[in-house]
N, C-alpha and C positions, 0 to 999 in steps of 0.2 A: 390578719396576722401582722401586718404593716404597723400598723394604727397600736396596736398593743405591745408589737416592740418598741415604738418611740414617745408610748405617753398619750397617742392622739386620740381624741373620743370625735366618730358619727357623729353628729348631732340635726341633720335630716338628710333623707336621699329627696334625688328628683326620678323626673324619666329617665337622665340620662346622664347624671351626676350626681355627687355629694359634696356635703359641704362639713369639713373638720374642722375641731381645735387641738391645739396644742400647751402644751408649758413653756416651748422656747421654740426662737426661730430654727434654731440648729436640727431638732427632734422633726422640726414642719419638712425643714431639705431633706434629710437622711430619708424618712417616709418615704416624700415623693418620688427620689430618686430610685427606693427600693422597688416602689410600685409601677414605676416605667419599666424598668429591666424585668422585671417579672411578664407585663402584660407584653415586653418583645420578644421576649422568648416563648411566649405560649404559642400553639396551634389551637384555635388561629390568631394572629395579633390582634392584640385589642388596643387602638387606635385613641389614644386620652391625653385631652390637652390637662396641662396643671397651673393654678396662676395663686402665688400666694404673698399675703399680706399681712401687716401686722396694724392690731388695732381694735379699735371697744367696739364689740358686738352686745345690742340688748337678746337676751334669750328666755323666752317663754316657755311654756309647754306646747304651744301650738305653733307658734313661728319664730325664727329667727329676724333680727334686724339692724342695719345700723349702718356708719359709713364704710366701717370694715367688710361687712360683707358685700356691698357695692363695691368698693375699691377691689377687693379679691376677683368678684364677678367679671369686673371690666376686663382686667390683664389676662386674667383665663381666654377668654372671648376671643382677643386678640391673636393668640396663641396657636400654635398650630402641632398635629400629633405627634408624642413623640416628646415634646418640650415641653419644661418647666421654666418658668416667669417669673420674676419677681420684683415687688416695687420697689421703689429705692431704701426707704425705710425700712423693711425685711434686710437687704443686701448690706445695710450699714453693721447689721448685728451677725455677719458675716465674716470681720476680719479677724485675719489670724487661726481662722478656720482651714488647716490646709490641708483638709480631706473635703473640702468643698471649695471649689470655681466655677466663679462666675464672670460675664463679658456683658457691657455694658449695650444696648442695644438701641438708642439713645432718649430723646425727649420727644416727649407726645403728648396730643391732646386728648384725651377720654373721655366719651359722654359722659355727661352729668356730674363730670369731679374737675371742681373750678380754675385750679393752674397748673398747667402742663408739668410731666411727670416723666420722671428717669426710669426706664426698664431694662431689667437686667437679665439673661438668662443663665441657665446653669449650663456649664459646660466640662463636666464631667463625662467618664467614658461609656459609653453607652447612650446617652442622653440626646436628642436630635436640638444644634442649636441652628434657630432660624432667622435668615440674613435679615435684615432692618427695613426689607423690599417688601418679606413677606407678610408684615406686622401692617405696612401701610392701609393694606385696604382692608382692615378690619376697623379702622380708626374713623374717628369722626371726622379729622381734617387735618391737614401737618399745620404745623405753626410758622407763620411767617411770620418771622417775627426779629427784631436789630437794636443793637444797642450802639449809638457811638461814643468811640472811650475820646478822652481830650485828644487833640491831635497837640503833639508834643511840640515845643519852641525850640525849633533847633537854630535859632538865626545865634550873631555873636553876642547880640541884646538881650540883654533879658529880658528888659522892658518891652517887648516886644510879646509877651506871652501874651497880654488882652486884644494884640490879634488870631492868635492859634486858639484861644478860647474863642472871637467870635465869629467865626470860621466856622469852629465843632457846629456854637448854636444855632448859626443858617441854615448848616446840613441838617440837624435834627429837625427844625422846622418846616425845612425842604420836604423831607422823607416825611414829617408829620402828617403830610399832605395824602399822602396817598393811602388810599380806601383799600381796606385789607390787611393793611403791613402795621403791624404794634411794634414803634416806635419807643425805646426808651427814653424817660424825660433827662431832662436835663440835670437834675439833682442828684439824682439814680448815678447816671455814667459819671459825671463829676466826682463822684463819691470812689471813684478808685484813681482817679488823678494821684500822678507819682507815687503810686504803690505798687510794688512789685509783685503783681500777683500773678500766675498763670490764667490764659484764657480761658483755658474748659472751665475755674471756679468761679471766672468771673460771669461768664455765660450760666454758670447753674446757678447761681446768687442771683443774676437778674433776671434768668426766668426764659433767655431766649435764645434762638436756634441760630443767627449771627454777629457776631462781631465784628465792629471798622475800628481800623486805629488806623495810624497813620503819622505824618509831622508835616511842618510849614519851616521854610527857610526864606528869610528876608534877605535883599541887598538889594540896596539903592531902590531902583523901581521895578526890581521884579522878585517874582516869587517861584521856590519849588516846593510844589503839593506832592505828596507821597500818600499814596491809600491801601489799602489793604484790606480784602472782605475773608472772614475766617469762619467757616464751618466749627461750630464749638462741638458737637456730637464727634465728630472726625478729627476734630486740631490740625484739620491743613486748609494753608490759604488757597484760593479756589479762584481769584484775583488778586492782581496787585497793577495798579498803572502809578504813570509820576507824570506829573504837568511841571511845564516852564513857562508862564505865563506874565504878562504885563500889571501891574499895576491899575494901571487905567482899564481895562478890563475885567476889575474887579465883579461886578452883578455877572455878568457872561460868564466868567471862570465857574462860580458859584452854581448861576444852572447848569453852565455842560457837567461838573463834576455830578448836582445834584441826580440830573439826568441817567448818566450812566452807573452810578451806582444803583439806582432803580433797573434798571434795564438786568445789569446781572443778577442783582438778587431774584426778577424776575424767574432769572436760566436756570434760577439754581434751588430758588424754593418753591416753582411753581409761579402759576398766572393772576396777576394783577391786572387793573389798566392804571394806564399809567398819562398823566397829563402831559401838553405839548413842551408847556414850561411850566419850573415849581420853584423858580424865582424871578419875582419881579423884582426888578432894583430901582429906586427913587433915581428920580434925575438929578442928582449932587455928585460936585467934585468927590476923588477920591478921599483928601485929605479931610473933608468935611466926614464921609461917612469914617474914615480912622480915628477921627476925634469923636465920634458916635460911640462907636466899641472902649474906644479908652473912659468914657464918662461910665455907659452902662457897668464897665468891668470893674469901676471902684465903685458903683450902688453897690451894686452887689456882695460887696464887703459889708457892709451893714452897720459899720459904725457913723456918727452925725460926722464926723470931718470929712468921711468919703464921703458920703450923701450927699451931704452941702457942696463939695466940688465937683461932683458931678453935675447937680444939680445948677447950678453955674455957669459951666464949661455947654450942658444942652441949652442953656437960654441965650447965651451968645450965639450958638448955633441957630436957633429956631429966630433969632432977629436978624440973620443974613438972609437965611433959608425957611421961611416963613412957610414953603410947603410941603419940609418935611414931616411924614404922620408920624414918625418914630422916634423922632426929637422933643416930640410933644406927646407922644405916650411916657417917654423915660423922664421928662420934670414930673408928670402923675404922677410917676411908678414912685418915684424919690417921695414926694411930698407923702404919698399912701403908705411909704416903707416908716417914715417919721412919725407918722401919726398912729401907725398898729404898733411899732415896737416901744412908744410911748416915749421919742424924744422930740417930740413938739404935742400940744394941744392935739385930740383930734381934731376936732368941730375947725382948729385953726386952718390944720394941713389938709384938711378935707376943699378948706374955701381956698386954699390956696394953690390946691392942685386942680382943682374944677374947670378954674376956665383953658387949661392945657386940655382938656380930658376933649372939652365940648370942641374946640378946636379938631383935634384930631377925630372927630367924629362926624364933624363937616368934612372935613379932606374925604375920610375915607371911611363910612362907618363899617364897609366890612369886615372889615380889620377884627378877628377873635379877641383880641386887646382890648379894642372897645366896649363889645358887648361884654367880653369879663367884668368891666370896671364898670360899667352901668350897671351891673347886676349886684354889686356891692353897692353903690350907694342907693340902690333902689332900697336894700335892706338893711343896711346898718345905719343912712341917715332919711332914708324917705319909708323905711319902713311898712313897705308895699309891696306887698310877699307875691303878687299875680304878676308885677313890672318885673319881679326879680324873675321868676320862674321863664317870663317870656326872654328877657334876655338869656339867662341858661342855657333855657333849649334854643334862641336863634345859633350862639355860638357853640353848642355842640355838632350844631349841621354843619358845623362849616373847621372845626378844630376836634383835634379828640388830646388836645392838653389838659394836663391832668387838674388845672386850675380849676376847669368847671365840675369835674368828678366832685372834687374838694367842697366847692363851696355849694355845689348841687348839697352835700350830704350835709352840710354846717346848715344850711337852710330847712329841709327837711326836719332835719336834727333839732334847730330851734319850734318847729311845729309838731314836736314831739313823736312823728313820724321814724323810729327809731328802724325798725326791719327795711325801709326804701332809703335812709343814710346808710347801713352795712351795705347795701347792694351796690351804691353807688362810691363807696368807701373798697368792697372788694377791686372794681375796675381802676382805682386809683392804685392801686398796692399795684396791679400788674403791670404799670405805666412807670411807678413809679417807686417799687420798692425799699427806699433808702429814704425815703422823706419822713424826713420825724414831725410832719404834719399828717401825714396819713397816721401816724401811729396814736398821735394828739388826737384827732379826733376820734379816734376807734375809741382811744381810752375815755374819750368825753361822752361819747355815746352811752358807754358801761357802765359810767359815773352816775349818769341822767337816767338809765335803768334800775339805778341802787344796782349794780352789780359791780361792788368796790373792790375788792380780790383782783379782778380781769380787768378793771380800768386800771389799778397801779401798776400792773405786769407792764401793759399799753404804754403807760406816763415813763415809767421805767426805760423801756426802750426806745423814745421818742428823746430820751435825756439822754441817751447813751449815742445817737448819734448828735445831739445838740445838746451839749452841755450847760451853756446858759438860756436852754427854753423854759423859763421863766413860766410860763401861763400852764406849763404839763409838772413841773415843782409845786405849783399852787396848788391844783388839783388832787394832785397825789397826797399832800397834806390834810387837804379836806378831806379824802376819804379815807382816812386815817380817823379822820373824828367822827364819822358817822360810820365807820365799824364799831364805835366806843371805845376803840383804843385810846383814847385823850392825852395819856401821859407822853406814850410813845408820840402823838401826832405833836406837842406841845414842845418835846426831845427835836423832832425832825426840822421842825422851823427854825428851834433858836441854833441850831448847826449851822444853819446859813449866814456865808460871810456876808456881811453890812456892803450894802451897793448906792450908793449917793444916788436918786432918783430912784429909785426902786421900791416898791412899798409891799413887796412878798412876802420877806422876812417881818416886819411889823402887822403888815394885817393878818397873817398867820398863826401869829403868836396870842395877836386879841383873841382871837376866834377861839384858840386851842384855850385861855384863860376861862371866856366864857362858857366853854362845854364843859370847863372842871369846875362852874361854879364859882370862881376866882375874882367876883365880882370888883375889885378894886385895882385887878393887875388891866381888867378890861375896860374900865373907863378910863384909864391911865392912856391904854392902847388907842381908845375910840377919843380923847382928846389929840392924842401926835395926829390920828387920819383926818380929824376935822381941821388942821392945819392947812392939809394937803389939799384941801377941798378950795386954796385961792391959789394954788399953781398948777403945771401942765399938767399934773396927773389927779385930776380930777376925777377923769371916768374911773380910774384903779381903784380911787379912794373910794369915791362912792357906791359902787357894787360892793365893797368890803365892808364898807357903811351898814346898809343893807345885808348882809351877812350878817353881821358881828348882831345890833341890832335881833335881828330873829331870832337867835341862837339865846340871847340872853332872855330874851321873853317879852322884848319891848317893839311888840305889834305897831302899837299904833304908830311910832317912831319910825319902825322900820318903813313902812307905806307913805309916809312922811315926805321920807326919803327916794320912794319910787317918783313923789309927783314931783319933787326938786326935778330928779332926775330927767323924768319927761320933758320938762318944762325946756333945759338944754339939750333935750335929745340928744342922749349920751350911747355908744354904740351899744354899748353891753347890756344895754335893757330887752333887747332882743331876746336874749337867754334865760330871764328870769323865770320865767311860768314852768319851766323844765330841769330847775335848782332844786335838788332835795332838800336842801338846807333851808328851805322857802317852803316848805310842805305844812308848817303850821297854818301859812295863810290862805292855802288854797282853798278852803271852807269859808273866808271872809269874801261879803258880797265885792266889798271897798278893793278890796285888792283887784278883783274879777273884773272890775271897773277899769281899775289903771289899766291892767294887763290889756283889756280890750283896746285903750289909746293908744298899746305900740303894734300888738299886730293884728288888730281889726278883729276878725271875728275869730281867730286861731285861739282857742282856749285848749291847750293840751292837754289840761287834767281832765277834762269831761269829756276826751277821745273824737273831737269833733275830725270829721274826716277831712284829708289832706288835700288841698287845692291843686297838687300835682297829679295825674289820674292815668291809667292808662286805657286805652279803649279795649274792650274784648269785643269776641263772636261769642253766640250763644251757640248748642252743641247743633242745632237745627240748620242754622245758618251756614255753620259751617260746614258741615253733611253738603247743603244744597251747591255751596261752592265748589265742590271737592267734586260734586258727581259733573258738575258743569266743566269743571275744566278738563276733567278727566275726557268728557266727550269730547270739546274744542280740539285737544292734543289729538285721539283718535282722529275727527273728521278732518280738521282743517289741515293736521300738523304743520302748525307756524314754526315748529322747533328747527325747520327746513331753512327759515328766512338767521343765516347765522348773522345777523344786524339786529336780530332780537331782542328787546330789551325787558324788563319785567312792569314797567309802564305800559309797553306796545301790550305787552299779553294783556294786562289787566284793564285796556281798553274795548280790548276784543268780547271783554265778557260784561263790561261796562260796570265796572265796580272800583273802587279807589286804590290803587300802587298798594299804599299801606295794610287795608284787608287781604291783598293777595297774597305780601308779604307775609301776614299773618296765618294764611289758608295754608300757605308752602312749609312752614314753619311748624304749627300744630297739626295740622291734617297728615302731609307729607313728611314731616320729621327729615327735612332739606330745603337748603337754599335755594333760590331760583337757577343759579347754574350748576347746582349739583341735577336738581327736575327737569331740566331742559335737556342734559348731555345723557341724563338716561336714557329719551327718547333718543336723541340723536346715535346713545352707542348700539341700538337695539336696531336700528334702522340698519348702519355701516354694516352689524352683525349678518342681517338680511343680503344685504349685496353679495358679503363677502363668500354666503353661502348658494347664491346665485353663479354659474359655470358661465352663464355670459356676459356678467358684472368682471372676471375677474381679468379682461384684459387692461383694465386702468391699472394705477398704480395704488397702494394705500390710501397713500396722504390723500389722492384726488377721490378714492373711495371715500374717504372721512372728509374734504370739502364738501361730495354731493350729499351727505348726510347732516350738514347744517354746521359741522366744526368748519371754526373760522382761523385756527393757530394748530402747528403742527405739535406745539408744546402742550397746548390746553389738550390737545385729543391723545397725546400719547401718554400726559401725567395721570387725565381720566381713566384711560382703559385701562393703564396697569393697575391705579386705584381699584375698579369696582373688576378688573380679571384675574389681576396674582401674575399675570404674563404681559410680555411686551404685543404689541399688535401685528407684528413680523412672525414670532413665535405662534402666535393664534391663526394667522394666515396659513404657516405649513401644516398646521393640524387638521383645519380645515381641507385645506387639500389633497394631503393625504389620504 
């Protein structure tokens, strides 16, 4: 009756549910709502959860499927009798509805749907809404998760701001540190610097459950730190301290603040571990490391006068202080910044940022810095895709910056490996939402798919937060010409204002000539780029070269040009084998050849499989592991030793960390301390219901059961009980 007053059609039952559609979100509430108050007034109530979503479902005659019906599935689940759910998405097409309210119930993480998600419930009269406690243990896990916003320069100086900026970036790479907690990068939180935005929209733009802001006040030699931790789901501060600290105790300030903000976020989102210290400070004066932060704070402007003075200002540094590692990462970082944004030679700024690079990797190779930057020139000038991989994964064990994410998926990505660059491109976007390098490659990805549509959308919004990115302008244009649009793409280029050193707008324009057959505007064009071919911008011209080239039909020329290109191992030759625009030659033995000289055996077009791999169990294997631990836990119960670690387990049964990891994962469908504290809550369970167990006290009930933290055993039980373990006690006893 429901369903035909508001439009909805059945379209399958289960055992013990159905699943409808509708014409609009409003007709899906009205139902719902109809259909609660009906089954609460019946004898006898009938007890139904409701969870709804908006979204493309595929529908068969025999099944239903798609992400909509997952996404609807999940928030039902969650849900409890009585109430209706709904995701954020549904609840946007809600306003101004005011025969329907709804209360936000906040952010969470949902099996199998990739970035945590807003739930809403309905709270209208009759309808049961349910507090945010009782959602948690249906859920797969809360999100610990922190964005730091810039800590604001309140000294009288302004000049003073490239300390409150490098301040923010310790903390971030402080908190980077720690195992569990997602971390926003540094591009991301920078990206609401002086903007007036409210916190809950900053928290739902970047995707997490707290924000830190704060500010820094300079005079003479001391400093006051103000912090601030804010629950974005609730909008209240939940901490705030303020330091007055010295100067000269710069690295110490750094950890104790590091520290303590770990410690509460700890209180507040759940159990971490947490290291002794999560900053180490170089042994340099303080004025040495303030001129550190002043140099890095103008690279980071990105124009060649900051660069260069920076670049400058760290070599006088690193010839006082010859053992700073980070003085000699930042002339790198400069010379690297000069050479990819194409104001000096690369091949120059490459040689002439190398021996900072090697330096600093004698000091300190473990440094994520390093292994970053070796895994770049393993691939753009050593072109040795197994050194790059190895570097990658060394520093992914040891950093989870969004760097490696990145250049994991641009590497992939040039081995034509498109489905393991999105994956690795997904966990980028969650670090790091606001980087129009994540959006850059996504769209370069789609590009290198021939999926031209969703690459410009990509290139599009990658422009929208960086307006002169240059390399997602280029692109966007290319696939302009390989939709067949030509006119339009040939329109789009000559738009672009003339940029002295820039060769976007001109190689652009060739290309767009050549795809309309305009044979004389593009020789015109491929003379200005052979110009280009005896100054800095060499590699731009001749990848454009090679472009323009194939597009007009001149093969041989173009390959010609590959083995110039080789010859100075130019970065961008990396990418060729995965250029559509290059698709004519992909049937030439000659080209198959070159291609082979840059990355060895990776031939993309003949789908040769990817020298990144991940190891699986077969379904036998893992059977056998699952029955074996199963027993271990039964006999031995190690889960009793709360020092337990998931190495100790998977010694016990003599098989490697990483399979176990895998066994708990696939077999179990949990983490090793989600499988551990089962055991352990099922034990406490047993005491509790023991009459000569109960003259201890809880918490010492749940130490002799293997919990080692009063917080880890009371966040758990409420998780997997719906009640506090106080509450479960008097029940028990009564």
């Amino acid at each position: 009756q429901q369903h035909e007053l508001h439009q909805g059609e059945i379209i399958q039952y289960y055992g013990d549910g159905a699943l409808s559609i509708f014409k609009s979100a409003i007709e899906a509430v009205q139902c719902a709502i109809g259909i609660q108050i009906l089954f609460k007034e019946g004898d006898p109530v009938v007890p139904v959860r409701v969870g709804l979503h908006m979204g493309d479902i595929v529908y068969s005659k025999t099944e239903v499927y798609g992400d909509g019906v997952n996404f609807a599935s999940r928030i039902e689940s969650m849900g409890v009798a009585g109430a209706i759910l709904l995701s954020g998405k549904l609840n946007d097409e809600l306003k101004n509805q005011k025969q329907i309210s709804t209360r936000s119930l906040g952010i969470f993480e949902l099996k199998n749907i990739t970035n945590p998600v807003e739930v809403f419930s309905v709270t209208n009269d009759g309808i049961t809404v349910p507090a945010p406690s009782e959602l948690k243990g249906k859920l797969k896990k809360p999100v610990k998760s922190i964005a730091v916003l810039p800590l604001a320069n309140m000294s009288s100086n302004e000049e003073n701001e490239y300390f409150s900026d490098g301040m923010t970036e310790e903390i971030i790479n402080a908190l980077a540190k720690i195992k569990g907690l997602n971390v926003t990068s540094r591009t991301s939180s920078f990206f609401f610097k002086n903007k007036n935005i409210p916190v809950p929209q900053i928290g739902k733009e970047l995707n997490v459950s707290t924000i830190l802001e704060g500010s820094i006040r300079l005079a003479g030699n001391q400093m006051r730190i103000t912090i601030q931790l804010i629950d974005v789901a609730d909008d209240f501060h939940f901490w705030s301290v303020t330091f007055d600290r010295s100067m000269d105790d710069i690295f110490a300030v750094q950890d104790e603040i590091s520290l303590l903000i770990a410690e509460k976020l700890r209180e507040h989102l759940g159990h971490f571990d947490i290291e002794d210290h999560l900053v180490d400070g170089p042994e340099i004066p303080v004025e040495i490391y303030k001129r550190y932060l002043k140099s890095r704070y103008l690279m980071l402007k990105m124009s060649k006068h900051d660069i260069d003075t920076g670049i400058s200002d760290l070599q006088q540094i690193v010839s006082e202080y010859p053992h700073f590692t980070k003085a000699h990462l930042g002339i790198h970082l400069g010379y690297a910044l000069l050479g990819t944004i194409g104001l000096m030679p690369a091949g120059e700024a490459f040689a002439k940022g190398q021996p900072f690079l090697d330096k600093a990797i004698e000091l300190d190779e473990t440094l994520p810095e390093c292994q970053l930057n070796l895994s770049w020139i393993s691939f753009l000038q050593k072109w040795d895709l197994a050194l790059t991989y190895r570097h990658l994964n060394k520093g992914l064990e040891i950093s989870s910056a969004v760097d490696f994410y990145q250049s994991m998926a641009s590497t992939l990505g040039a081995e034509g490996k498109f489905k393991a660059a999105l994956n690795y491109l997904e966990t980028a976007f969650q670090i790091d939402p606001f980087s129009h390098i994540n959006y850059h490659l996504k769209g370069f990805i789609f590009y290198a798919e021939e999926k031209y549509e969703k690459a410009i959308e990509q290139f599009e919004k990658s422009i929208s937060l960086k307006s002169d990115s240059q390399v997602s302008i280029q692109y966007w244009g290319q696939a302009l010409l390989l939709l067949g649009r030509n006119t339009e793409g040939l329109a789009f280029f000559q738009n672009l204002p003339d940029k002295p050193g820039d060769l976007t707008k001109l190689g652009g324009t060739t290309l767009a000539h050549a795809a309309l057959a305009d044979m004389d505007q593009a020789k015109t064009g491929i003379a200005e780029l052979k110009s280009a071919l005896q100054t800095d911008l060499i590699d731009r011209a001749m990848n454009l070269l090679i472009l323009c080239r194939t597009m007009m039909g001149e093969h041989d020329a173009a390959m010609d040009l590959i083995k110039q290109g080789i010859g100075y191992r130019l970065p961008m030759l990396v990418y060729l084998s995965i250029e559509p625009i290059l698709k004519p030659l992909h049937s030439i033995p000659r080209f198959q050849e070159l291609i082979h000289q840059v990355l060895g055996e990776k031939t993309s077009f003949e789908g040769k499989k990817s020298r990144y791999k991940k190891t699986l169990l077969n379904k036998d294997l893992l059977k056998q592991y699952k029955d074996q631990l199963t027993q271990l836990m039964s006999s031995d119960k190690p889960y009793l030793d709360e020092n337990l670690t998931l190495r100790d387990l998977a010694g016990m049964l003599e098989i490697p960390a990483n399979q176990l990891s895998q066994v708990l994962n696939e077999g179990f469908d949990q983490n090793f301390a989600e499988f551990v504290n089962t055991y352990r809550l099922e034990m406490f369970k047993s005491k509790v219901a023991d009459p000569n167990q109960r003259q201890l006290t809880i918490l010492a009930l749940a130490y002799e059961s293997g919990f080692n933290s009063k917080t880890v055993f009371n966040t758990f039980f409420k998780k997997m009980m719906g009640q506090t373990p106080k509450a479960y006690w008097k029940e028990v006893v009564q």
